[in-house]
N, C-alpha and C positions, 0 to 999 in steps of 0.2 A: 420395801414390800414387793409382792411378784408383781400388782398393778402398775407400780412405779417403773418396775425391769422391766416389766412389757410396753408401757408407753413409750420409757427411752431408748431400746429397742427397735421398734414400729417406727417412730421419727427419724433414728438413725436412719434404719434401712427405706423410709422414706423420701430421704434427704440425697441418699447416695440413688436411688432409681431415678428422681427426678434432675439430679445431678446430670447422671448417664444421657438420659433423655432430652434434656436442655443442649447440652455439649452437642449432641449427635443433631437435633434441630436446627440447632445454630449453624452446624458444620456445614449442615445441609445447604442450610440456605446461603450462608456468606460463599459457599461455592459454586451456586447458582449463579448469584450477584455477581461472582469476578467472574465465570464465564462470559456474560452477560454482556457486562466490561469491556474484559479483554475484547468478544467479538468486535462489540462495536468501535473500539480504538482500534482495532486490525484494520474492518474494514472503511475508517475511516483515511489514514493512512496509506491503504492501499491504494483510495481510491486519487487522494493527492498525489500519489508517485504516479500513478496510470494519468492524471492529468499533467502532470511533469512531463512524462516521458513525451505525451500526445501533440502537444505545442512544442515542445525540440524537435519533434521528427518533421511537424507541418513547419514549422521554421528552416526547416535542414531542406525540405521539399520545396517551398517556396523560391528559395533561392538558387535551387537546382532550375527550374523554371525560367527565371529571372536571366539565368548566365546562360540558357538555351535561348532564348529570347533575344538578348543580347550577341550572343553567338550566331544567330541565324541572321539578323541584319549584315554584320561585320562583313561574315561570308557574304550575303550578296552583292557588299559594296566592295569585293575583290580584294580582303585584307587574307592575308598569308596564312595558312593553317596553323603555324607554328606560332605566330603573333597572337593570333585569336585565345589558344591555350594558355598562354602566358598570361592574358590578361583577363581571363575565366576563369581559368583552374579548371577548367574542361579537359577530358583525355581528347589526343588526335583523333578517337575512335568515332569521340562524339558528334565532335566537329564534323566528320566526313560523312556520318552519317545525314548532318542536316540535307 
């Protein structure tokens, strides 16, 4: 009957609208969610390499330090320019400057 063609019909094209609209909500949202995500695994990440990088450099600093320190003594105690860099790893340049 047309009641029956029009109910299955209307459910059809009900089914496909809400179809559309679920798909496109969802899209919505799970793309929100992984932005979401992703941000915060980037910046979570970033922020472990920036503390990597931060303690190798103060590490790298420290011991520049460390071989001036030790460099500045040597020097005063009348040890040879050339010896002091060998056993630094200081350039001449540094050494002369103490």
């Amino acid at each position: 009957t047309a009641l029956a063609k029009g109910r299955a019909e209307g459910l059809e094209e009900g089914m496909a609208k809400g179809l559309e609209q679920g798909m496109a909500k969802g899209l919505e949202q799970g793309m929100a969610k992984g932005l979401e995500q992703g941000m915060a695994k980037g910046l979570e990440q970033g922020m472990a390499k920036g503390l990597e990088q931060g303690m190798a450099k103060g590490l790298e600093q420290g011991q520049r330090i460390k071989s001036l320190e030790a460099a500045r003594k040597m020097k005063s105690d009348g040890i040879a320019i050339s010896l002091i860099v060998k056993y630094t790893g200081l350039t001449a340049e540094d050494v002369a400057a103490l």
